[in-house]
C-alpha positions in Angstrom: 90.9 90.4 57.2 87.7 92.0 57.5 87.0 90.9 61.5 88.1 93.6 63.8 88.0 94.0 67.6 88.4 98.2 68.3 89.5 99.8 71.4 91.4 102.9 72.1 94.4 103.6 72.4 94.5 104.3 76.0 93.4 100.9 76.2 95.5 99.1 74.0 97.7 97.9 76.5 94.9 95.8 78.4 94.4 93.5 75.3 96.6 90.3 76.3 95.3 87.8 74.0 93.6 88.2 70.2 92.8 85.4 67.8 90.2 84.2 65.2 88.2 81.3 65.5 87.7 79.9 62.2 85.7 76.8 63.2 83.0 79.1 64.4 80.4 79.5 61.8 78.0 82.0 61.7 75.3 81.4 59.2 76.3 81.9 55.3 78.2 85.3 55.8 81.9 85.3 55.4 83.0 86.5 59.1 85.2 84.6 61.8 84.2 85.1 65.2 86.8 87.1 67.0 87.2 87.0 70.9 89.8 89.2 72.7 90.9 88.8 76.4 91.1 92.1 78.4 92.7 92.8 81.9 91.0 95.8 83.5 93.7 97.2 86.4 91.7 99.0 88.9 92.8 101.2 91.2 92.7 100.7 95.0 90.2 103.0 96.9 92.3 105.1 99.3 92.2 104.6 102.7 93.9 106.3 105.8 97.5 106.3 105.7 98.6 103.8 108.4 101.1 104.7 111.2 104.5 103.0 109.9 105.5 100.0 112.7 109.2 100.5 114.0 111.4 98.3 115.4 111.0 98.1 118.9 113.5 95.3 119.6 115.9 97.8 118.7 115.3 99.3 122.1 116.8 96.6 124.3 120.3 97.9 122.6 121.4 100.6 125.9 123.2 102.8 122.6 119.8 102.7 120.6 117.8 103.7 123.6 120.3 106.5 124.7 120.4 107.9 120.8 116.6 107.4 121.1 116.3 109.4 124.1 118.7 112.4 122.8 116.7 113.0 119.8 113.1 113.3 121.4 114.9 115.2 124.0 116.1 117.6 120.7 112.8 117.6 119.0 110.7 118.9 122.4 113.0 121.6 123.4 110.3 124.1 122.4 106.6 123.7 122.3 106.0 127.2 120.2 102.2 128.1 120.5 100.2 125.0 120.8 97.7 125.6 123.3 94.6 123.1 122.6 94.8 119.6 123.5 94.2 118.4 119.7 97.4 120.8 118.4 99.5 119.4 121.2 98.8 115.9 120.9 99.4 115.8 117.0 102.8 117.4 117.7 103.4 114.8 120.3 101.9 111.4 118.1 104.2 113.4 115.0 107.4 114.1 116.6 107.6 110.9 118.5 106.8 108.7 115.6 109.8 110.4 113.4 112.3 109.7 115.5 111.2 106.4 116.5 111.4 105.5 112.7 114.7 107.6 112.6 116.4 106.0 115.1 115.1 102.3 115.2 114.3 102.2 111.4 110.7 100.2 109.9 110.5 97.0 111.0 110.7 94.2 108.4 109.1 90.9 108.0 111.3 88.3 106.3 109.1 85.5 104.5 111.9 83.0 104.9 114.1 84.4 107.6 116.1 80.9 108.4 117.5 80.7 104.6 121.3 81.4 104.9 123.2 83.9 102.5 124.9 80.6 100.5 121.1 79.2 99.9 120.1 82.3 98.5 122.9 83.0 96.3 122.5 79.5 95.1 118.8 80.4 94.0 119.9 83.5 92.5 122.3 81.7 90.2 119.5 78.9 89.5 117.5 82.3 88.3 119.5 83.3 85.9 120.7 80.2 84.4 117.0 80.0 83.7 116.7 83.7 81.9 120.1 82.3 79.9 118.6 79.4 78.4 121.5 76.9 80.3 119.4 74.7 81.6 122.3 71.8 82.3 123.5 74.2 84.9 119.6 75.1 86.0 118.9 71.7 87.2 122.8 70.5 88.6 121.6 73.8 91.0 118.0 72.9 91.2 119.6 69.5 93.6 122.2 71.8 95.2 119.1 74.3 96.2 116.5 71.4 97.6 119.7 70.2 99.3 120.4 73.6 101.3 117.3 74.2 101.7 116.4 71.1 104.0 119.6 71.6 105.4 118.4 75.3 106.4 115.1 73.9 107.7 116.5 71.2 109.9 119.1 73.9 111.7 116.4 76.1 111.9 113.8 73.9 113.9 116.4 72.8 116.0 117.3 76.0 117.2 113.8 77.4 117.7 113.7 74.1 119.8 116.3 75.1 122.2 114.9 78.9 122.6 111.4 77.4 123.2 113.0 75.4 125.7 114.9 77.9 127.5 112.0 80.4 126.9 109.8 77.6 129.4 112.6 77.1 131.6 112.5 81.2 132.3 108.7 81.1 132.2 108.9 83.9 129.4 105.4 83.1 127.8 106.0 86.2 125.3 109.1 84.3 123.9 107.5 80.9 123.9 104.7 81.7 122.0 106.8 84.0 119.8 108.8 80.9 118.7 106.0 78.5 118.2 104.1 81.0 115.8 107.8 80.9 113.7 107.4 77.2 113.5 104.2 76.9 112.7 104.0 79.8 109.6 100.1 79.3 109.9 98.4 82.5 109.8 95.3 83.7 110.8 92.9 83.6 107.2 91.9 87.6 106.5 88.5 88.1 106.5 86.2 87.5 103.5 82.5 87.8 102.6 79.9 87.2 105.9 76.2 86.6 105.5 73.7 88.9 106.1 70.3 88.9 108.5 68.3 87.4 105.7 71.4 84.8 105.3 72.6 86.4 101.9 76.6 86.2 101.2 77.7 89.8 101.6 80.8 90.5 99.2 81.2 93.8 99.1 83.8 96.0 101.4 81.2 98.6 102.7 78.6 96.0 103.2 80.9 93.2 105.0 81.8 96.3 107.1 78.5 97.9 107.8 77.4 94.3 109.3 80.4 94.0 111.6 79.1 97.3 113.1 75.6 96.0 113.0 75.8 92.7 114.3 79.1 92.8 116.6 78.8 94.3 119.9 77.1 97.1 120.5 79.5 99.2 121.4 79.7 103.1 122.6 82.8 105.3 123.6 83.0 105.8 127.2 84.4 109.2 127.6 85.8 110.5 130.4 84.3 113.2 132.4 86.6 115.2 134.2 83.5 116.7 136.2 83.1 113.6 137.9 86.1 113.8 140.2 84.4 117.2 141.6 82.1 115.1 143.1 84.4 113.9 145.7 84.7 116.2 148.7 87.1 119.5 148.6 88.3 118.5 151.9 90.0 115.1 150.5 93.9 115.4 149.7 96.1 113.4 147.5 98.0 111.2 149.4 101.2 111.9 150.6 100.6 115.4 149.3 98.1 119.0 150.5 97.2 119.2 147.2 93.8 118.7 146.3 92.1 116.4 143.9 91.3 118.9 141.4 95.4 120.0 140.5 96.6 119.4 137.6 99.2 116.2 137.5 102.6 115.9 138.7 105.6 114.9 136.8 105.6 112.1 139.8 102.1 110.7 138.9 103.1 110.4 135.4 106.4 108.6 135.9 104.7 106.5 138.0 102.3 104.9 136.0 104.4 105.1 132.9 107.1 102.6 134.7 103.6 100.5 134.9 103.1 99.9 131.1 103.5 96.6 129.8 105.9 95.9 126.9 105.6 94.1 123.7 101.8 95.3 123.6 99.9 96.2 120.0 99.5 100.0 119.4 96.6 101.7 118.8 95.4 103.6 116.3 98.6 106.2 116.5 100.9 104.0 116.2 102.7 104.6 119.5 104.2 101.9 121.6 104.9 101.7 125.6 108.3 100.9 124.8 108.3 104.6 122.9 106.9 106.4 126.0 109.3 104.4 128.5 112.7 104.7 127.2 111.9 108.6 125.6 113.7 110.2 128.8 112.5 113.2 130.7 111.9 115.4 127.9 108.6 112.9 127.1 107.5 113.0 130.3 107.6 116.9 130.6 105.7 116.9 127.3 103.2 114.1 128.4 103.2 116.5 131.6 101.8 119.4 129.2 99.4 117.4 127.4 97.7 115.6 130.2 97.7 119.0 132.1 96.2 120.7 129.2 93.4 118.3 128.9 93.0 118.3 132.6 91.8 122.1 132.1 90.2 122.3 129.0 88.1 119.1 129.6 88.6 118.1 125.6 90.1 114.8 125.2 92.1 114.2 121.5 90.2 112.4 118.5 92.4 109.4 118.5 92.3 109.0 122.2 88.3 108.2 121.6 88.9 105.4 118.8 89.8 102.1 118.7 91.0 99.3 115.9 88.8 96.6 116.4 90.1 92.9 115.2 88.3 90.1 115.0 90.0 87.1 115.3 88.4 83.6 113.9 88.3 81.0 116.8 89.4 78.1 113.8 86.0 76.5 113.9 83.0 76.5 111.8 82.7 78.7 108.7 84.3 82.4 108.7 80.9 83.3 107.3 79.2 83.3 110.5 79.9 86.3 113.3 79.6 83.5 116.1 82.6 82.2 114.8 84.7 85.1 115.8 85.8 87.1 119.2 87.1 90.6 119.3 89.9 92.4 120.5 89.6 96.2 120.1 93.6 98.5 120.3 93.5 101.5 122.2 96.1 104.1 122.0 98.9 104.0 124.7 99.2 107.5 125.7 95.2 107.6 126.4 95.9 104.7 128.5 98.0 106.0 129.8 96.3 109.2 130.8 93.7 106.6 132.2 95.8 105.1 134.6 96.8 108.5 135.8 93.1 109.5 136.9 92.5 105.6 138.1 95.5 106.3 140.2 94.1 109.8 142.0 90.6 108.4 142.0 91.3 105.5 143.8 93.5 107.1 146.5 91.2 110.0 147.5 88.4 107.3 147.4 90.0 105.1 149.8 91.3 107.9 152.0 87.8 109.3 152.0 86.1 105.7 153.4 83.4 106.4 151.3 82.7 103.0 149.4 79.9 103.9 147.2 82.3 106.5 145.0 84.6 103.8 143.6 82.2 103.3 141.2 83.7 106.4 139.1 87.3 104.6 139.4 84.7 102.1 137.0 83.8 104.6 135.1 87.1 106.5 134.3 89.5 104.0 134.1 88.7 103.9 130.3 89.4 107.4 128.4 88.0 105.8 125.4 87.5 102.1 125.8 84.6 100.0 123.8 81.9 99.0 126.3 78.6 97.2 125.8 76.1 99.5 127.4 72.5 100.6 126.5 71.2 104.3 126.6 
């Protein structure tokens, strides 16, 4: 053997196939053509580590919301010296998300959730009858597996029937749809290459993501300006209350509009749920009361609170090439909501009380702490 393919030996392990083809000829010397198959493994380009997604079902329990309670309750006993807005809100998005996922535990995402214990021990023993070589018993549970199987599938579909059923007869649209996505199994296709202004397929990562910014809508983070509310009048009072517009927030105004947070909503880019903020007891309330007080006197509004995760979502129609094709949703986080609401809330009241109608315009304007507008400078 005088034909050789060389590679090193840190590489020696991506060489899965080798051979000689003789039948090859190449002109009067005496050499075989060699060809050698290689499989490069890349590794992935890092990317922000995602918030992990708990279990928030978990919460309708009354013991796993009482044990959820008690340890945020524990972990905000003592604030130590955080004094900016940014230091208090990463303890905040930090200590809540711990023992959210301490408590309630990741959320998992079974491929076939309806397949009983028996089907799956059945597969299991079809496994390894393979491995062994025993194929007699491989295919007697090959017919026992399709059989369970369909028998699995029919029970299943009959009983997502009756809870889409009873789901109508409650009007509970969460729960309807919810059970007609589990029928269905047809998910959304991820995104793949788009074309370009001059109509050239764009493949690459940064590219495909450089023309989503380009060509989606413009968009610009409204921020809000605390400043604004001194336009309103020193003489105007909360309602209900003598203090002035410009306090800081009551543990009242929080409550209030945290009792107004919708459930089974998507979290932001921290990761944080409604359902986190409204079962996490008084101690979350006194620290949301800190934070939101904080930023009411420093005027400097936390990094995430000025983000968003923007989806797009194909409408099913035409190609997924084409941006038209698509409509946007963009996730905001919860507490800057949140926070939102609280200012809508005061705005709104000392507007009204005031009789002045050409100032609700800033309830317009700072409703949004850090929602995605389309707006020209």
């Amino acid at each position: 053997m005088i034909d050789y393919v060389i590679i090193s030996k840190r590489w020696r392990s991506l060489v899965k196939n080798c051979r000689t083809y003789r039948s090859a000829e190449i002109g009067n010397a005496d050499h075989r053509l060699v060809c050698a198959d290689l499989r490069l493994r890349l590794h992935a380009q890092r990317s922000e580590r995602k918030p992990v997604a708990v279990d928030i079902g978990k919460l309708k329990e009354p013991d796993t919301r009482q044990r959820y309670s008690i340890e945020i309750s524990n972990r905000f006993e003592a604030l130590g010296s955080l004094n900016s807005s940014e230091d208090l809100w990463k303890h905040f998005k930090l200590q809540t998300s711990e023992a959210a996922q301490l408590v309630l535990g990741k959320r998992s995402y079974p491929k076939k959730s309806w397949l009983t214990n028996e089907t799956l021990q059945v597969i299991e023993q079809r496994r390894k009858a393979r491995l062994l070589g025993d194929m007699t018993t491989h295919q007697r549970l090959n017919g026992v597996r399709n059989r369970l199987i369909h028998q699995d599938r029919t029970q299943f579909v009959a009983r997502k029937a009756d809870e889409i059923e009873l789901a109508a007869k409650k009007r509970d649209m969460g729960s309807l749809f919810k059970h007609l996505r589990d029928l269905t199994e047809n998910k959304t296709p991820t995104l793949g290459p788009v074309l370009s202004r001059d109509g050239a397929l764009l493949s690459d990562e940064g590219y495909c993501l450089e023309r989503w910014k380009t060509t989606s809508v413009r968009s610009s983070t409204i921020l809000v300006r605390l400043r604004l509310l001194m336009i309103v009048p020193a003489n105007l009072e909360r309602p209900g209350t003598d203090v002035p517009p410009d306090e800081p927030f009551g543990l009242s105004e929080i409550g209030h509009a945290v009792k107004r947070l919708k459930n089974n909503k998507a979290a932001g880019i921290c990761g944080l749920n409604s359902e986190l903020l409204k079962y996490g007891g008084p101690a979350i309330l006194l620290f949301l009361h800190t934070l939101f007080s904080t930023i009411w006197q420093t005027d400097i509004i936390p990094e995430d609170w000025r983000k968003g995760v923007m989806i797009p979502l194909w409408k099913r129609k035409g190609s997924r090439s084409d941006f038209s094709n698509f409509r946007g949703i963009t996730l905001l986080s919860v507490p800057g909501k949140l926070f939102s609401m609280v200012l809508l809330d005061r705005c709104r009241a000392s507007f009204k009380k005031s009789g002045d109608r050409s100032k609700l315009v800033l309830c317009r304007i700072v409703q949004p702490s850090s929602r995605f507008s389309r707006f020209d400078k």
